[in-house]
N, C-alpha and C positions, 0 to 999 in steps of 0.2 A: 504494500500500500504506500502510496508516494504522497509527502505533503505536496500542495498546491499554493500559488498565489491568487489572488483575483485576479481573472485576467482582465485587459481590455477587450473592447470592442475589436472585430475585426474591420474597422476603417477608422483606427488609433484612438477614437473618445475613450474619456475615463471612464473605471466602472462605475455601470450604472447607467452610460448612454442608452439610448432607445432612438432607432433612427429610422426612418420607415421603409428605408433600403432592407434592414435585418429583417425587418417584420415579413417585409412581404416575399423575401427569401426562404425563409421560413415557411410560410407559409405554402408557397410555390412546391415548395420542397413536402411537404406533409400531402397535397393533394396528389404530386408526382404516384407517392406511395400506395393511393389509395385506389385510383386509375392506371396503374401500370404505366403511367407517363403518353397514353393513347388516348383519352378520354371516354374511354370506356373501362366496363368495371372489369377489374380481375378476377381471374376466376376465383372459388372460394376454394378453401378446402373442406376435407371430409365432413358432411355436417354432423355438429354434436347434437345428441339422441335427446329428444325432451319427453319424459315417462308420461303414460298416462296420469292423470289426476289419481288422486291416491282416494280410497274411500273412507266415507266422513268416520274420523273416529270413534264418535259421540253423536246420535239424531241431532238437528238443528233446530234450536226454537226458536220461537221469534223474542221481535223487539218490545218491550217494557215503557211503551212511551208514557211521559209525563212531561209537564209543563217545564220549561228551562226556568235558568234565573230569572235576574229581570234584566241581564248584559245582553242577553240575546232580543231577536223583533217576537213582539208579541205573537206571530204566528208560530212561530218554532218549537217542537216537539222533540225531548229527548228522552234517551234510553240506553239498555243497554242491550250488547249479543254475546254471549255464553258462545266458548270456542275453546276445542281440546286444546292440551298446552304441544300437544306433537300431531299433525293432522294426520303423520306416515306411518304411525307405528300406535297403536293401540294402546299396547303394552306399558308407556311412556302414560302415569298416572298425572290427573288434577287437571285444571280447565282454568280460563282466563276471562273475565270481562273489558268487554269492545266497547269504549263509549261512543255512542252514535247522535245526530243531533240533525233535523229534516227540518227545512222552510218548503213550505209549499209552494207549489204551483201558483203565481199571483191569478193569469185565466183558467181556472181548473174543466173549463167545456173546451178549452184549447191545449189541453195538457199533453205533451210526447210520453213523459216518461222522468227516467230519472237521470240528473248530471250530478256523477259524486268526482271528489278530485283527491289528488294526494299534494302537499302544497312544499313537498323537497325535505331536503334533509341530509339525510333520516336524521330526524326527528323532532321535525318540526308539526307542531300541533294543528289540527284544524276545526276540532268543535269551538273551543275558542274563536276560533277566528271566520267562523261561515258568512256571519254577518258581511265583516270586510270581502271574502270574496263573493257576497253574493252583489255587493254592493259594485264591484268593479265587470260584474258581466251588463251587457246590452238589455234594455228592457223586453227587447223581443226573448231573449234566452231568460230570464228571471219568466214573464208570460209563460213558458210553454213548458217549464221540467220544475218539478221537486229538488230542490237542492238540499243533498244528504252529504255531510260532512260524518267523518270518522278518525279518534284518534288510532294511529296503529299500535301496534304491542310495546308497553314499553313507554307510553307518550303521552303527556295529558292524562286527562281520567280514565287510560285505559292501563289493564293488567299487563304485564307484573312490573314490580317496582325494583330497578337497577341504582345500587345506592354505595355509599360507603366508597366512594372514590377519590384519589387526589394525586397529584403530581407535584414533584419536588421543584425545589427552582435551579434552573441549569443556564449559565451565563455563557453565549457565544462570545468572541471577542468583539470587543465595542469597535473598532479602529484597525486597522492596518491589513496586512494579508491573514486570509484564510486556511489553517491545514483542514479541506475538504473531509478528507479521509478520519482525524481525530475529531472534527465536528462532529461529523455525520456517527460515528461508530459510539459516541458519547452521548447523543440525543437521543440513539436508537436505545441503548444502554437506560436510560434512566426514566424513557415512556416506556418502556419493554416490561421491566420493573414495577409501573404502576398499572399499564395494563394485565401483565400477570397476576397482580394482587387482586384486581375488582374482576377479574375474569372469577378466581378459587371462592370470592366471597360472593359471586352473581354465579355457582353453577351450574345452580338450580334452572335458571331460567335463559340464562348467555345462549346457550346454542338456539333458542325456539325462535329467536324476536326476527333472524333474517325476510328477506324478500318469501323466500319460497312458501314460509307461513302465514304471510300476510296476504297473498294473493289468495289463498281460500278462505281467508277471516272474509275478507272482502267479496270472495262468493257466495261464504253464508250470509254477510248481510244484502245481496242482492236476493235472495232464497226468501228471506226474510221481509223483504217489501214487498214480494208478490211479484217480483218484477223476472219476464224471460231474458234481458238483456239491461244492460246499460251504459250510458255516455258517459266519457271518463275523460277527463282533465287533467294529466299529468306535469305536476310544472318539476323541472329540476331532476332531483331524488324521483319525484312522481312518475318522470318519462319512464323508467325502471320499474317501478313498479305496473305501471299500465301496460308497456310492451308484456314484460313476465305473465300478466293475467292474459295478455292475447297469443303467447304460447301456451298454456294453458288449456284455456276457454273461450278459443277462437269465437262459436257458436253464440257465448252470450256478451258478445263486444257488437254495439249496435253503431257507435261510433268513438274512437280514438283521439284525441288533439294531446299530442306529445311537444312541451313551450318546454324551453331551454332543457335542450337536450344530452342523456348521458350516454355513449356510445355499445350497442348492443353487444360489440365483442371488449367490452372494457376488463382490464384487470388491474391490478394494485400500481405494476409496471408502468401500464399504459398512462394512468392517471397522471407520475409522478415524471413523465417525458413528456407529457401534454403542456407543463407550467413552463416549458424552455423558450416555449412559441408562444402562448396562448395571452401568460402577463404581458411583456410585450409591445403585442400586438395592441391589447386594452388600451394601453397606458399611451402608446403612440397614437391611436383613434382618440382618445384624450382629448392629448395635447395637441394634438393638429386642428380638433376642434376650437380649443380656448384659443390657442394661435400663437406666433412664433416668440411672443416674448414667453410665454409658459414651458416652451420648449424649453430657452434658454434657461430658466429659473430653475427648473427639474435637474437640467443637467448640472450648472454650478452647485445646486443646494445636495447632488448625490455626490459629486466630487467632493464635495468637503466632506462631508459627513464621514468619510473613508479616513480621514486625517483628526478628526472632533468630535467631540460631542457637544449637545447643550443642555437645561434643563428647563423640565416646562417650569408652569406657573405654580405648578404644586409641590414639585420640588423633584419629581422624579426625572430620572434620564434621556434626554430624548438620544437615540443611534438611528444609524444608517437601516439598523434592522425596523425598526419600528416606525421609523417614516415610512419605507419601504414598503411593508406590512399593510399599513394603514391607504398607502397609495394604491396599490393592487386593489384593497375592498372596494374602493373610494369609486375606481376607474369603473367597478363590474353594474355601476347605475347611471343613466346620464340626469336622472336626479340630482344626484350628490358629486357631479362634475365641478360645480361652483366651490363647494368642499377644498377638492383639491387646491382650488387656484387661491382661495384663502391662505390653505397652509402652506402652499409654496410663498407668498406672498411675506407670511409673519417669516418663513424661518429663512428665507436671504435676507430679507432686511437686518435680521438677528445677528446669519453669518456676515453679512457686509460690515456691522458695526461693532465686529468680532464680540458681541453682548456673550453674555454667559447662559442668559434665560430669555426663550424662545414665549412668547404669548398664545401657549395654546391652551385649552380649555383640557385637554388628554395627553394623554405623550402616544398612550398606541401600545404602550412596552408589550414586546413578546420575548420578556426572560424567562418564563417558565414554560419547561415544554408542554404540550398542548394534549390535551386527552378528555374525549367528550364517548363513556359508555357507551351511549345508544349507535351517533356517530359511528362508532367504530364496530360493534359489534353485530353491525345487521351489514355491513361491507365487508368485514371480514368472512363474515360469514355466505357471501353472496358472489367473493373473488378467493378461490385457496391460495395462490401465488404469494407467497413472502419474498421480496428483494431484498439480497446481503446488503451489509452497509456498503461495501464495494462498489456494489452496482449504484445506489443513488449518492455514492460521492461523485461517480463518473455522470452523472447524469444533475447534479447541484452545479459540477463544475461546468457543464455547458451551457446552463439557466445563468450563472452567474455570465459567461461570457456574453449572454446575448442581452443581458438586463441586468446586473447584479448581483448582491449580495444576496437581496430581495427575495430575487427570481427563484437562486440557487437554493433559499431554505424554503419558500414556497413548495419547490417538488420534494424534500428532504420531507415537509409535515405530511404530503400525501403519501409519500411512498414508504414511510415507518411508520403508517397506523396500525398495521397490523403485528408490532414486533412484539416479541416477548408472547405470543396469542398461537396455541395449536391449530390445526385447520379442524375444524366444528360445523357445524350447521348443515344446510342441503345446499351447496352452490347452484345459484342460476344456470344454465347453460344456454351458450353464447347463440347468436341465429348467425348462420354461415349459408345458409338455403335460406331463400327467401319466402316468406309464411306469407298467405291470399287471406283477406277476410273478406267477408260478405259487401261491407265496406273500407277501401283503404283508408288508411291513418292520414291525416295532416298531421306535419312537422312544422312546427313554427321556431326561430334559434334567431338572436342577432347575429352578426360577421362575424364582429369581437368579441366575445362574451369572451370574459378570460375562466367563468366558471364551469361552463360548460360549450365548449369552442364548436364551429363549426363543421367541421371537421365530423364531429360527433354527429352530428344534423343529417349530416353527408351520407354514415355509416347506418343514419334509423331509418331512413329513406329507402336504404338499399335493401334491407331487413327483410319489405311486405310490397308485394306488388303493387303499381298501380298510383301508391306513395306521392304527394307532392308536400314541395314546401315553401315557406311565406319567411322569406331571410327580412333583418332589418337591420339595415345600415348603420350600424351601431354598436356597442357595447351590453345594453341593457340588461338585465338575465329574468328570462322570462318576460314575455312580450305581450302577450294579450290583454286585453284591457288596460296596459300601462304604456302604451307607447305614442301610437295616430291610427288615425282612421282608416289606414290603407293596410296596417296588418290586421285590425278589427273586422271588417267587411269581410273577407272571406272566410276567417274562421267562422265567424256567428252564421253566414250562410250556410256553412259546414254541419254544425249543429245543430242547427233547425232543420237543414231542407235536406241534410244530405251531399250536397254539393261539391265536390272535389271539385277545386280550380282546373280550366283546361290545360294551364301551364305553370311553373313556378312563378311564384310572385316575390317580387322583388321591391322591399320600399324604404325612401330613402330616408338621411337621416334628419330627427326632429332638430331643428337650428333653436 
């Protein structure tokens, strides 16, 4: 294992440049891969075998509805659904409660059916939050579906409870060069460590919370409204979970809409070489947007930071890492694009006046390594692939060249979630043949999204026949209802009428 330095850019910017020559190199390069450099797809390999659905461990009853709080709209109706804790194996005692939570139909003599979603993650909550997304769809699609929100295993009011976890604090160096290799092998080291420990204290339950058991919690709650199919929303983590049910359960997917998309043949790997392009690319759609003085600022304010530190206003650290950090999240909304040009704005004026304390409201700090249970244990358990520390130093080091320091620990958090964790759960298997449903999926992804990249969009597309998709010139993550009217119009047709656009729709970006 060889230490490393940060490198530069390859056209001599300091680390930390972002130039839209790399990007789009990059990028060029990544679609090369994906087309065999033809413009046409390669061929796949062997497809991986997807089992029958397994038979219900436990009869399915239904839903327990009652009145919700008073945080939900007064129509809203919740409950719960009773679900084995193993759906594959019988054998595997005790059962789990699904919290569920339904707003009706506002024209109920106009009503399709039902649009439930998953809103990413894993494990992000959605009975909580039905309201907000009922609130962000078109009133023609609120008119015409029941909107059923469900938290998945693990999450919100739903069973089981994953607890008792924590991670140590592990300090990268603030300044100067990088030994890749001793980063990487010591992050992995001391998340490995804490995922080991809440894995032995969650053993109970750790292996069940994956994808695989979620896509039939979510068939018995479709069993359970009475309903022979349903339209499904997958944003993020969601896209995953909605394809997985349409391997599955082709038969009761009436329609698909997969918004910022996770790539069907994803693994830990993949994830963790995705951050070398994908940041980037974001942060350069950015800045090209705010325009060329921000360029400059980003780049002075990541050159120094290589050389200093500052502190915020509370007194803690600001680095290279946690500007960095906080600039990747910053880039993945063009909401919070103003964000950025703030903080680039306080912290050169900061470094210009060689000040000591930078005026920020956060500093961002990511000195302690990173470990979210649910997070990790429904990916873990849904990709078996573990990468040595070897492999994501070599792969930190090429993020760092193309973006930073940033960049480089960016793929280092995706690609050691899984460290110190045995392989568990029922892994997804990947689609390498492409699956027909009665209706093809719409794919909707921005260009940029550094969360879920294009690319990915690219590969769900190719998944299911027949497939198009609605790109948007942007960064954004997750697009429907949060963008303009030109990616709204064909999804909601989609979902009302059915509608597959005649050709990919392409729209540009909001100024």
């Amino acid at each position: 294992m060889r230490p490393a330095m940060v490198s530069t850019s390859p056209l001599g910017g300091m680390p930390g440049r972002v130039t839209p020559i790399i990007a789009a190199t990059i990028i060029a390069t990544m679609a090369i891969g994906l087309t065999g450099g033809t413009g046409a797809s390669a061929a796949p390999p062997a497809a991986e075998i997807v089992a029958a659905p397994a038979a219900p461990a436990t009869p399915r009853a239904g839903i327990d509805w009652r009145a919700c709080d008073s945080s939900m709209p007064s129509t809203a109706r919740c409950g719960s659904l009773t679900v084995p804790r193993d759906w594959g194996d019988a054998r595997v005692d005790g059962t789990y409660r699904i919290s569920v939570a339904r707003i009706p139909a506002a024209k109920p003599s106009e009503r399709i059916g039902v649009l439930t979603f998953n809103p990413g993650g894993p494990g992000s909550r959605a009975v909580s939050n039905i309201a907000w997304v009922q609130g962000m769809l078109p009133q023609r699609v609120r008119d015409r579906f029941d909107i059923v929100a469900w938290d998945p295993r693990g999450v919100g009011g739903s069973e089981p409870s994953i607890s008792g976890c924590s991670v140590k604090d592990i300090q990268p160096p603030k300044t100067g060069p990088v030994d890749w290799d001793a980063w990487t092998a010591k992050y992995m080291r001391v998340n490995g460590e804490a995922a080991a420990a809440c894995f032995d204290a969650n053993r109970r339950h750790a292996p069940y919370v994956g994808t695989w058991q979620l896509v039939r919690d979510l068939d018995a709650i479709r069993d359970a409204l009475g309903q022979d199919t349903l339209t499904f929303w997958g944003m993020s983590y969601g896209s995953t979970v909605g394809r997985a049910y349409a391997q599955y359960f082709p038969q009761r997917v009436r329609a698909l809409l997969l918004d910022g998309v996770i790539s069907p043949l994803s693994t830990i790997d993949l994830w963790a070489r995705e951050h070398t392009w994908d940041d980037p690319l974001a942060i350069t759609t950015m800045l090209s947007a705010l325009g060329t003085s921000y360029e400059a600022k980003y780049n002075r304010v990541m050159a120094a930071l290589q050389r200093r530190t500052l502190r915020d206003t509370s007194g803690a650290t600001v680095t290279r890492w946690s500007v960095g950090r906080e600039i990747i999240s910053l880039a993945s909304y063009h909401s919070t694009w103003t964000a950025v040009a703030g903080l680039l704005d306080r912290l050169d004026a900061a470094l210009g006046s060689r000040a000591t304390t930078a005026s920020l409201t956060a500093s961002a700090a990511i000195t302690k390594g990173w470990f979210d249970p649910q997070w990790t244990y429904v990916n873990c358990s849904d990709m078996p692939d573990r990468p040595s520390a070897a492999r994501l130093a070599d792969i930190a080091r090429e993020g760092a060249a193309a973006g930073g320091v940033h960049v480089g620990q960016s793929a280092i958090r995706e690609g050691a979630q899984c460290a110190g964790l045995p392989r568990f759960g029922r892994p997804i298997p990947r689609i390498l043949t492409p699956l027909t449903l009665r209706t093809p999926p719409l794919v909707a992804n921005a260009a940029a999204d550094n969360r879920t990249p294009w690319t990915a969009a690219v590969e769900m597309a190719k998944a299911f026949t027949g497939t198009r998709t609605v790109q948007y010139a942007g960064t954004h993550h997750i697009v429907y209802g949060r963008t303009t009217g030109c990616v709204d119009r064909p999804i909601t047709r989609y979902l009302v009428e059915l509608r597959i656009p005649p050709r990919d729709v392409r729209c540009p970006l909001k100024r």
